[in-house]
TIZA-13266 format. One record per residue (C-alpha): residue number from 1; residue in one letter; chain; x, y, z. Coordinates in pm, 1 decimal, decimal comma. Layout:
N
@nr: NUM | rest: A | kette: A | px: X | py: Y | pz: Z
...
***
This chain:
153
@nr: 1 | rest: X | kette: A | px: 2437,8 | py: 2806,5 | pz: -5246,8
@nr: 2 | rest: X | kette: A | px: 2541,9 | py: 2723,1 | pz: -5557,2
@nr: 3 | rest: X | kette: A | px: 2475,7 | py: 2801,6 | pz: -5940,2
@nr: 4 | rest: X | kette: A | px: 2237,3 | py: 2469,1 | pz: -5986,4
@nr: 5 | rest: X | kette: A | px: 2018,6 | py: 2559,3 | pz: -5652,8
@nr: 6 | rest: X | kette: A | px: 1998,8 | py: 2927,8 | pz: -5753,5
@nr: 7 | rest: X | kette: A | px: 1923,1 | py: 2826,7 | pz: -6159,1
@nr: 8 | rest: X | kette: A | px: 2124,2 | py: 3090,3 | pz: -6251,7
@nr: 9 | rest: X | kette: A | px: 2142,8 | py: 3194,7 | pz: -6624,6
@nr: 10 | rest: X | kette: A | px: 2467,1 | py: 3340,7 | pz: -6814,6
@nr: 11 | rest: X | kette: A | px: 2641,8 | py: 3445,8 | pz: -7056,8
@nr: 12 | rest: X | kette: A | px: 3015,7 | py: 3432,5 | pz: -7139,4
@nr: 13 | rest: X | kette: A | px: 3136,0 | py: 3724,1 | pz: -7314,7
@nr: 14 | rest: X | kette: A | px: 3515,1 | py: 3672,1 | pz: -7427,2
@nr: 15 | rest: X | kette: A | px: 3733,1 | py: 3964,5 | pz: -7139,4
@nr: 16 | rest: X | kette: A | px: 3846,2 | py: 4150,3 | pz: -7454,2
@nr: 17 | rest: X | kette: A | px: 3598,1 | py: 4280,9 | pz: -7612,0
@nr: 18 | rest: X | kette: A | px: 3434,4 | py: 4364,0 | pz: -7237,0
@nr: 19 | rest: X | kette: A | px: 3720,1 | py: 4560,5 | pz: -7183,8
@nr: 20 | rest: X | kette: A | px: 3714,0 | py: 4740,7 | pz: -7515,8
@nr: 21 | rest: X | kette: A | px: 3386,1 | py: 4811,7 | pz: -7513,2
@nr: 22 | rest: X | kette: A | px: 3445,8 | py: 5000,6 | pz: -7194,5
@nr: 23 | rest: X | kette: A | px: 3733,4 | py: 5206,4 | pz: -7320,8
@nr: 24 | rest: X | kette: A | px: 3560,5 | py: 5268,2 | pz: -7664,6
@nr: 25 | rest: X | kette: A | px: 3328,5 | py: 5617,0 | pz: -7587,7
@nr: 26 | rest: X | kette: A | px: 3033,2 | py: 5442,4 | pz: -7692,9
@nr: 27 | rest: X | kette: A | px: 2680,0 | py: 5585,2 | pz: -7655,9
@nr: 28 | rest: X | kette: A | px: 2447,5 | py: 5447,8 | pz: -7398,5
@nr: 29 | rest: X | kette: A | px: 2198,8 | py: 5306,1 | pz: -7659,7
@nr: 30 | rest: X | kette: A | px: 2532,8 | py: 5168,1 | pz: -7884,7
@nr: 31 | rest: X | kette: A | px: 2652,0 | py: 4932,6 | pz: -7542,1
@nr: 32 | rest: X | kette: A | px: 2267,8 | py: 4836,1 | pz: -7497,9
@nr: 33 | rest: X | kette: A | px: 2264,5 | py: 4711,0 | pz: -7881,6
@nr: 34 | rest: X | kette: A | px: 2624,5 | py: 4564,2 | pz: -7839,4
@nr: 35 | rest: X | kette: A | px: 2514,5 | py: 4355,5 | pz: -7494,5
@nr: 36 | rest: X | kette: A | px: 2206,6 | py: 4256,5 | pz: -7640,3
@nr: 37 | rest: X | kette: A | px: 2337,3 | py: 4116,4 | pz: -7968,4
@nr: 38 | rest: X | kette: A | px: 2614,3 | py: 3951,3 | pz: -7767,1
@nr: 39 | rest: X | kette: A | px: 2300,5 | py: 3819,5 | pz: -7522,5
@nr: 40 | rest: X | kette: A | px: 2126,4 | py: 3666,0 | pz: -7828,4
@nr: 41 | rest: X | kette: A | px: 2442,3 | py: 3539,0 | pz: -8002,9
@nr: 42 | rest: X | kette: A | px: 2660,0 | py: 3399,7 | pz: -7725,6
@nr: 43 | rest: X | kette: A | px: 2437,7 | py: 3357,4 | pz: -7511,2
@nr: 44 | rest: X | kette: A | px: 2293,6 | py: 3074,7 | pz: -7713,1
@nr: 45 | rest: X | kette: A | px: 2629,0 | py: 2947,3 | pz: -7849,2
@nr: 46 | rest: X | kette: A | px: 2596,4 | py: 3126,1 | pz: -8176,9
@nr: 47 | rest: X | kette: A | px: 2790,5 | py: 3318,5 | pz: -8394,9
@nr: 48 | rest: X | kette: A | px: 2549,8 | py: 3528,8 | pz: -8535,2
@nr: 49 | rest: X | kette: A | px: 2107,0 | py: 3559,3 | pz: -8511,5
@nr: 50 | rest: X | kette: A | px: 1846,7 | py: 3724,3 | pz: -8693,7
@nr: 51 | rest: X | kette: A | px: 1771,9 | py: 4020,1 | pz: -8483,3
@nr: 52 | rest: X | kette: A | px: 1551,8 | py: 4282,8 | pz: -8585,3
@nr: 53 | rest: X | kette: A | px: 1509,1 | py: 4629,8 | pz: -8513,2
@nr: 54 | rest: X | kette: A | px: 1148,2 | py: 4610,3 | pz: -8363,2
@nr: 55 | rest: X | kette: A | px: 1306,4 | py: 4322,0 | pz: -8117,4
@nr: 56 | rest: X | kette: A | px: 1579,1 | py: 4577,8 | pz: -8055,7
@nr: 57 | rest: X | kette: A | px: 1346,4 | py: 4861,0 | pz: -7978,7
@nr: 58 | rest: X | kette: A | px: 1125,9 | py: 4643,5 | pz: -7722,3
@nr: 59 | rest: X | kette: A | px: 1444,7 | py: 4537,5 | pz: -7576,3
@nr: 60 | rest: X | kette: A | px: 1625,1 | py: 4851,3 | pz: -7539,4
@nr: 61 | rest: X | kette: A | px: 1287,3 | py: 5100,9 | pz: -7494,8
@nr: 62 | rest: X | kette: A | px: 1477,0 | py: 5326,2 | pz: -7786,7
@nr: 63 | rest: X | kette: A | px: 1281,3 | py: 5481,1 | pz: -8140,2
@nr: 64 | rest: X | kette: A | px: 1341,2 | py: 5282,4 | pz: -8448,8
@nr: 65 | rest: X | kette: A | px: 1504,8 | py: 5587,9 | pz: -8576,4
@nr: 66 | rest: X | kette: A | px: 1737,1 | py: 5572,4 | pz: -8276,6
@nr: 67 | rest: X | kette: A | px: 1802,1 | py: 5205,6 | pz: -8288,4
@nr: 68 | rest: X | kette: A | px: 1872,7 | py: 5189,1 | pz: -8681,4
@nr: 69 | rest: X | kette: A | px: 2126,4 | py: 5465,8 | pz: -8609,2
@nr: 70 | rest: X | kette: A | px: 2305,6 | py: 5347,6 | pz: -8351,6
@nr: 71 | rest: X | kette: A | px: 2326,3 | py: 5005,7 | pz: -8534,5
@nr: 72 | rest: X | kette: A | px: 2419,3 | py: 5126,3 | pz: -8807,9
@nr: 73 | rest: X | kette: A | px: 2725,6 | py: 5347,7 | pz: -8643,8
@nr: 74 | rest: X | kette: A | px: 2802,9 | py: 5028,5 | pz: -8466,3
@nr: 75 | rest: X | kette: A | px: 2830,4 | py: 4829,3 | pz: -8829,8
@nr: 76 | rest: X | kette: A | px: 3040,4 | py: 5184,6 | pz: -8927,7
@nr: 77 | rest: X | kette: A | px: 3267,9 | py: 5113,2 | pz: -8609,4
@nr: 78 | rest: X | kette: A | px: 3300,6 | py: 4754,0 | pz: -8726,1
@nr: 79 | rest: X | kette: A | px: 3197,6 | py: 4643,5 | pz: -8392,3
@nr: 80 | rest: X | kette: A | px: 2859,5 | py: 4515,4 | pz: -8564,4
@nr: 81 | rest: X | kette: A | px: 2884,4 | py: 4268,4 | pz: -8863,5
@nr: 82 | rest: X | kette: A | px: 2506,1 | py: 4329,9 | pz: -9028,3
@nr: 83 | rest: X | kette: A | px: 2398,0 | py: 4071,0 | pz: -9330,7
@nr: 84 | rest: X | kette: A | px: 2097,5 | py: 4163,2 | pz: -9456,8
@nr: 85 | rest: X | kette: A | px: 1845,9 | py: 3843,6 | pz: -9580,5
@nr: 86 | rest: X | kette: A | px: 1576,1 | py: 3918,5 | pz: -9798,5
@nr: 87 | rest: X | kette: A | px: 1342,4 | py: 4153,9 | pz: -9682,9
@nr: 88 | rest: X | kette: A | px: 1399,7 | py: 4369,8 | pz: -9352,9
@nr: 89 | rest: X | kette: A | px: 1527,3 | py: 4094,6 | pz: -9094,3
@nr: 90 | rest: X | kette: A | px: 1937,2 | py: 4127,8 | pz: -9009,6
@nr: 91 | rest: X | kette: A | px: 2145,5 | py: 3872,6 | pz: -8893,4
@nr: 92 | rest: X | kette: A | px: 2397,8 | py: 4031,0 | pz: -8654,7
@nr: 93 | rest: X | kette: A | px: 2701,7 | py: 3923,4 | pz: -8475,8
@nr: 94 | rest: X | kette: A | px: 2979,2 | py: 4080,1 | pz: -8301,5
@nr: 95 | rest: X | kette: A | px: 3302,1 | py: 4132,7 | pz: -8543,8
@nr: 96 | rest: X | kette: A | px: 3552,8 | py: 3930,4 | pz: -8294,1
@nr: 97 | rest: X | kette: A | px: 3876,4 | py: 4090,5 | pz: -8455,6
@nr: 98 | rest: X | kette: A | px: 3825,8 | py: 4371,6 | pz: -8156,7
@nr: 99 | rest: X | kette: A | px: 4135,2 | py: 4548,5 | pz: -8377,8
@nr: 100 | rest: X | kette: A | px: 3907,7 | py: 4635,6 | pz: -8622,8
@nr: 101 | rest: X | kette: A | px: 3608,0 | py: 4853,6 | pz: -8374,1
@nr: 102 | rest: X | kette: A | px: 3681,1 | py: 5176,3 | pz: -8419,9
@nr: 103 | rest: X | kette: A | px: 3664,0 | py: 5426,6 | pz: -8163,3
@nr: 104 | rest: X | kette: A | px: 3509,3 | py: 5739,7 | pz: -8072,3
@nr: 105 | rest: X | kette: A | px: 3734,3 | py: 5825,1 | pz: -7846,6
@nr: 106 | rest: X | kette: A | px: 4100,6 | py: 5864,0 | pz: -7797,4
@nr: 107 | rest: X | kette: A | px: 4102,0 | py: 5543,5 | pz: -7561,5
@nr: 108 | rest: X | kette: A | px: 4328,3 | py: 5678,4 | pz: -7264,8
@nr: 109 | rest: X | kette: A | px: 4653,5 | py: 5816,4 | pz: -7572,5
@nr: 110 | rest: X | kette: A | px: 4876,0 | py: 6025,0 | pz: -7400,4
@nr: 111 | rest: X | kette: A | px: 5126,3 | py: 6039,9 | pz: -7672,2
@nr: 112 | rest: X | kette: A | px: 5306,8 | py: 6397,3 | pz: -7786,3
@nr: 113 | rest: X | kette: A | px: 5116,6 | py: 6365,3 | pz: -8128,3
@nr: 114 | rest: X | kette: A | px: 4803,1 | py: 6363,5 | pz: -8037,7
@nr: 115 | rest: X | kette: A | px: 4817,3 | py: 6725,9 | pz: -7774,1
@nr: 116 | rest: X | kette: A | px: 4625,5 | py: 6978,3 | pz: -7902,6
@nr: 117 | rest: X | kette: A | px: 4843,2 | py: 7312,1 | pz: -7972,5
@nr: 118 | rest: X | kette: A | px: 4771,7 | py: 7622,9 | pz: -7761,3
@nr: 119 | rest: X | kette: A | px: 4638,5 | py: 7895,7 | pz: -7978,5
@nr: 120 | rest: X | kette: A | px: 4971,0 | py: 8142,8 | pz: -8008,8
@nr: 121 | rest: X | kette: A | px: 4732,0 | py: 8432,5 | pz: -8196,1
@nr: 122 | rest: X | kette: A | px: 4411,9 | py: 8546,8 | pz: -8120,5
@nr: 123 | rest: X | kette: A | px: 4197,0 | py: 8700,9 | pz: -8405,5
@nr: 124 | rest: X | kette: A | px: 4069,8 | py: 9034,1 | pz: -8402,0
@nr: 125 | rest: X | kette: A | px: 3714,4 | py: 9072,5 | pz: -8274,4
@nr: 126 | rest: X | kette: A | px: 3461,2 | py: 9335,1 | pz: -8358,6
@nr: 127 | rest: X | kette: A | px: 3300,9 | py: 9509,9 | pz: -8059,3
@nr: 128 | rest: X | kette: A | px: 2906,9 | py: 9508,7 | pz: -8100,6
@nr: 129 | rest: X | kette: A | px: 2670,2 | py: 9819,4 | pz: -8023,8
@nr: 130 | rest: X | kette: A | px: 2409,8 | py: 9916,0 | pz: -8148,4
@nr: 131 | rest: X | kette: A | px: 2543,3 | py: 10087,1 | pz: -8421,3
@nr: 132 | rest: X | kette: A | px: 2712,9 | py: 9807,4 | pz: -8590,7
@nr: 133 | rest: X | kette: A | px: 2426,4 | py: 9522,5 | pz: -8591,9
@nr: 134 | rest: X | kette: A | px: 2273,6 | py: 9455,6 | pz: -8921,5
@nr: 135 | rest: X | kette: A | px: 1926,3 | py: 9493,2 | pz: -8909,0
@nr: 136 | rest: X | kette: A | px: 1676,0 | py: 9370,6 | pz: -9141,4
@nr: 137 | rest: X | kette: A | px: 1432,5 | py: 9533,8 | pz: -9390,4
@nr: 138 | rest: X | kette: A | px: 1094,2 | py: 9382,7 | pz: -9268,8
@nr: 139 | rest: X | kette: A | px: 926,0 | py: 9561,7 | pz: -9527,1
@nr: 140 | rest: X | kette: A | px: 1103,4 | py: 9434,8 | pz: -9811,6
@nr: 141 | rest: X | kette: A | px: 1092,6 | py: 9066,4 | pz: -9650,3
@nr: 142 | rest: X | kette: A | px: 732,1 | py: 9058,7 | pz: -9614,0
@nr: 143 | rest: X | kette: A | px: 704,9 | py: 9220,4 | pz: -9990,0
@nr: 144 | rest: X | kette: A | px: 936,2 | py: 8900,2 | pz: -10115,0
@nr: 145 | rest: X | kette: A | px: 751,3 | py: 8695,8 | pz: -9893,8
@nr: 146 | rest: X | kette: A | px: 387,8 | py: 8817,3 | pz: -10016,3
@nr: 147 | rest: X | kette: A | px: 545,9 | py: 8795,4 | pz: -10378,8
@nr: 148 | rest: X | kette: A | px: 664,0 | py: 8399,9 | pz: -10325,2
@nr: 149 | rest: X | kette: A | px: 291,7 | py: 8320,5 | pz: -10180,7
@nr: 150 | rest: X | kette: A | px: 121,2 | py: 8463,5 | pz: -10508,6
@nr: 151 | rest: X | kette: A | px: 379,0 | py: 8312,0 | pz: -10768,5
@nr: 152 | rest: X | kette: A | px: 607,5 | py: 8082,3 | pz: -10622,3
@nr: 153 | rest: X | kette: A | px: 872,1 | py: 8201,5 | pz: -10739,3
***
């Protein structure tokens, strides 16, 4: 079979940025927003769409408080470019200098400056019994408490 019998549907998503999205220690809702908006932009042969957050949210099952914050990390990571037209609606695209995104993780550097130092001291703890835990005055907490209720203050 071929792609005309089948009617198969596609979209061509430039190898770079597929490969730095996988390296890039995104969240599982920030690659859902970043393969959608690629979906709705190159998908269609555009650089950019109007996309809003309610067509993100239907799309991706997520809260509006979830999706506005994981697009708006995404515009922080400059993997997102966000212009905002009047009102509430966004056009997004994907920023296609993939030298810009920033990461959230170290993205596989092994080099000397980056190792975390062992710790060569150790503090001094405190050992804990009963003598030692501070223990609080219900009776003057409930008076401050009764006090705040009468005069707010």
């Amino acid at each position: 079979m071929n792609k005309e019998t089948l009617n198969i549907k596609y979209t061509q998503i430039p190898n770079e940025q597929l490969e730095k999205i996988v390296v890039l220690g995104l969240s599982g809702s920030e690659i859902s927003i970043v393969l959608l908006v690629m979906r709705q932009t190159y998908g269609f042969h555009k650089i950019s769409d109007k996309i809003s957050i309610s067509w993100l949210m239907n799309k991706t099952h997520k809260s509006r408080p979830t999706v506005t914050k994981q697009t708006a990390q995404l515009v922080n990571k400059m993997i997102l470019v966000k212009e905002t037209l009047l009102g509430k609606t966004s056009v997004l695209s994907i920023n296609p200098n993939i030298g810009q995104w920033l990461s959230t993780s170290k993205e596989s550097d092994t080099s000397k400056e980056n190792d975390t130092q062992l710790v060569k001291e150790t503090l001094p703890t405190k050992e804990i019994n009963k003598e030692n835990i501070p223990r609080l005055d219900f009776k003057a907490l409930s008076k401050r408490s009764y006090q705040f209720r009468q005069t707010g203050k």
